[in-house]
N, C-alpha and C positions, 0 to 999 in steps of 0.2 A: 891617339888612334884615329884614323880614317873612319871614311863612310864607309855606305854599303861594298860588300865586295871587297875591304880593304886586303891589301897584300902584305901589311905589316903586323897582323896581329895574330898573337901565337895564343894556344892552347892555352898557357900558365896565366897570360894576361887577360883569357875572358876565362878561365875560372874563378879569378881573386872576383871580378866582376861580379858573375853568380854568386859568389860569395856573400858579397857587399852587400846584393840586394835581394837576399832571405835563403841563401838557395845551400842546402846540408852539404856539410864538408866530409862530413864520415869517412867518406872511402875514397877522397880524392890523393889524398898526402900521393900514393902507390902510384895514381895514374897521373900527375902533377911529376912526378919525378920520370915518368917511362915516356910522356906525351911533350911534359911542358916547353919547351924551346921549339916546337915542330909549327910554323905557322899552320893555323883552321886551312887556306885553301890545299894546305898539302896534306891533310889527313880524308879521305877515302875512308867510306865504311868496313871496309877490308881490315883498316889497320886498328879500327876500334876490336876488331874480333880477336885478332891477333896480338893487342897487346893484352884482352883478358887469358890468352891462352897461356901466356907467357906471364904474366902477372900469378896465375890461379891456373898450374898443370896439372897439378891431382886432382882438382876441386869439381863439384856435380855442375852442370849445366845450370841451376839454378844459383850458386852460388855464384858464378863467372855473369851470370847477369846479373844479379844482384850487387854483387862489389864492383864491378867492373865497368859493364854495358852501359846500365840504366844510369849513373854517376856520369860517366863522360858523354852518354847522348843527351842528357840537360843541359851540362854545359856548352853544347855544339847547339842546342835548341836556342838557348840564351844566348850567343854569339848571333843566331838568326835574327832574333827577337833585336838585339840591336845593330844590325845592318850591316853585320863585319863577317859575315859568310852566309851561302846559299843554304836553304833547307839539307838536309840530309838524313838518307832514311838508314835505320841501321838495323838490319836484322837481330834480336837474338838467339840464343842460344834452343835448340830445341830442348825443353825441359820436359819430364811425365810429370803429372798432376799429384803430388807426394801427397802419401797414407798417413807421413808418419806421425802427422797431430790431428787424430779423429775427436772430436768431441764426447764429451760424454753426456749421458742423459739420466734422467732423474732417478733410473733404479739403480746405476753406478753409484749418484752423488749417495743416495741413501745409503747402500751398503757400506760407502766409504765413511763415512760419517757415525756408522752406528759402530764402526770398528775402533776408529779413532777418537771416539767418544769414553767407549769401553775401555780404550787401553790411557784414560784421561790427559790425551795430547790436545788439551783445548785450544788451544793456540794455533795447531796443524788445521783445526777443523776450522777456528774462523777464519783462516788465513786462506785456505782453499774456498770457501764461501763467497771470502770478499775477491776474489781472482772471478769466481765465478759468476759471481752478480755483477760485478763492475767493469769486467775488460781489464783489470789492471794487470800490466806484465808483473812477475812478480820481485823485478828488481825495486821495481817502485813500492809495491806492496810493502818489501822488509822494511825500506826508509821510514817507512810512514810512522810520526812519534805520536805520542798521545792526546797532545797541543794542536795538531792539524785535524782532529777528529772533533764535530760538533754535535752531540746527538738535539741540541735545540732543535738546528736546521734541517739533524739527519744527514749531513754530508761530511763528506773525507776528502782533503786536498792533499793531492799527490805533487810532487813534483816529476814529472814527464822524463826519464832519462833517453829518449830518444831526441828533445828539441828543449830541453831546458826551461822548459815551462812551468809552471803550477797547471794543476786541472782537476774543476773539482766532481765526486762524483757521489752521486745522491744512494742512501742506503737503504735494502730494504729491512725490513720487518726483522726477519732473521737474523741480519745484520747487526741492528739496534742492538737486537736481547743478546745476541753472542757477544759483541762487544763490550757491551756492559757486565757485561759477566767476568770481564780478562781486568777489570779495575784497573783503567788507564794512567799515566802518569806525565807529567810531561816531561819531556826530554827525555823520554823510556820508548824503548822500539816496541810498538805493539804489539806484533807474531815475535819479539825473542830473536827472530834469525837473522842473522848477517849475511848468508852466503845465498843461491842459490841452490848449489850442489848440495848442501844440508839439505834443505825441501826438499828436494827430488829424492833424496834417500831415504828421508821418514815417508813421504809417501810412499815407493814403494813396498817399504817393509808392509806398511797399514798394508795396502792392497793385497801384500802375498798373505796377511791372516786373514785378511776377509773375506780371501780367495776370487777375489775379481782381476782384472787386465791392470794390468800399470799403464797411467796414464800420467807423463811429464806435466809438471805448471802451464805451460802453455796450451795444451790440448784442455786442461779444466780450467785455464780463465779466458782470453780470448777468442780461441775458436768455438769453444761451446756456450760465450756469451753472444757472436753474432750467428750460431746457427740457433738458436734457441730465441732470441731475437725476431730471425727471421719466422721460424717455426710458429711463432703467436701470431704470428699475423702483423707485425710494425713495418711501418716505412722505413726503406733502406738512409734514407736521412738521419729519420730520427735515431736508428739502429747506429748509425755512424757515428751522430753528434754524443749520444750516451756513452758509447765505449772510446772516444777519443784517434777515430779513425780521419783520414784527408783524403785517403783516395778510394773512390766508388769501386775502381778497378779490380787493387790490391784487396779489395773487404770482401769483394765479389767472387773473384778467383780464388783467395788464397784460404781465407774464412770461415767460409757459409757451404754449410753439408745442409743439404734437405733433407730431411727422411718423411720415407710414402708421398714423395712428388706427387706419383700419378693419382695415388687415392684421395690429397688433400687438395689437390684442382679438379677431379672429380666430383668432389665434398660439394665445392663451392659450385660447381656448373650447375646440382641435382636441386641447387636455391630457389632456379631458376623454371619456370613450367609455362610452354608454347601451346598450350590446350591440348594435346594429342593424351593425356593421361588424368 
């Protein structure tokens, strides 16, 4: 390959690149086969939009960014980053700010818990707990054997199925005694479950007799770990490094529900007294 500016270097060849040097493959296979052979100076933000259209035609505004956009404008970053095309800026997709994983809050977790407690799904409860307390998605959760669980330390090591990592994550209180209570074994899956789609369907039944909102694994482990997070009062760092997040942006936008914005910076302002009272 050439220097900056080079004329001979295609899409396929500064992907493998991104590749090499840390950069997620997930969703490129798609745009590696629609892009790859097209030299960088001949691709235009135009044709990045265009091939998520055609890539992802039915799919929501955030999906076509997500599989599509944000995957191929790294890699068009990283061909910058090493001197073999000009910056370029890519618009996405206009997306709405999706409802569809609100958090939940302490009088749901109770209600769910005293449901599925009663109906002796222990397994359901720690399983929702440990999503809750830790961030863990809960593909990682069902992995989790009995061997990666240390109540010495208090921690749980996951392995990561978005970056193939281990990461470990410290347990609370509730945690400890629930756990302890499911008599671990090793090389035995903790929560029992294999699938996803099982959780999500004893959860919702629990929720339709305890007559509360069905709320998916997702909505009870990471989104209501970092609004909840946020809601105590934690640095968004530390909120990030505990639930095993990388980007400020994604944790920011996608993640974090305030609830009583106004009253709880209110709260904090009323700390403060300039003599007048």
């Amino acid at each position: 390959m050439s220097g900056y500016g080079a004329k001979d270097v295609t899409f396929d060849q500064a992907a493998e690149s991104y590749i090499k040097h840390g950069g997620e493959a997930r969703y490129l296979p798609k745009i590696r086969a629609h892009l790859g052979d097209r030299l960088l100076i001949e691709i235009p933000p135009a044709a990045i939009r265009e091939m998520a259209l055609e890539l992802y035609p039915d799919a929501m505004p955030s999906t076509r960014n997500r599989q599509a956009v944000t995957p191929a404008s790294a890699v068009m970053f990283h061909a910058h980053d090493m001197g073999w095309a000009p910056p370029l800026r890519i618009r996405k997709f206009k997306a709405p700010r999706s409802t569809k994983h609100s958090p939940v809050n302490a009088a749901w977790l109770t209600a769910f818990l005293a449901q599925s407690d009663a109906d002796r799904l222990y397994h359901l409860s720690a399983l929702v707990i440990f999503m809750n307390h830790t961030a863990a998605r809960v593909s990682e959760a069902i992995e989790l054997t009995g061997e990666w669980v240390d109540f010495r330390t208090r921690t749980a090591t996951l392995v990561r199925t978005k970056t193939d990592r281990m990461a470990k994550r410290v347990l609370t209180d509730e945690l400890v005694f629930r756990l302890h209570n499911l008599g671990l074994r090793e090389g035995e899956r903790v929560f029992r479950y294999t699938n996803r789609a099982s959780v999500n369907e004893r959860i919702r039944a629990v929720c339709r007799r305890a007559r509360i909102d069905f709320r998916p694994t997702h909505s009870v482990g990471r989104h209501s770990f970092a609004t909840n997070a946020m809601n105590l009062g934690l640095g968004i760092k530390t909120a990030m490094e505990a639930g095993g997040w990388r980007s400020s942006k994604v944790f920011l936008e996608t993640y974090t529900h305030s609830e009583n914005a106004g009253r709880i910076v209110a709260e904090r302002f009323n700390l403060q007294r300039y003599g007048g009272m």
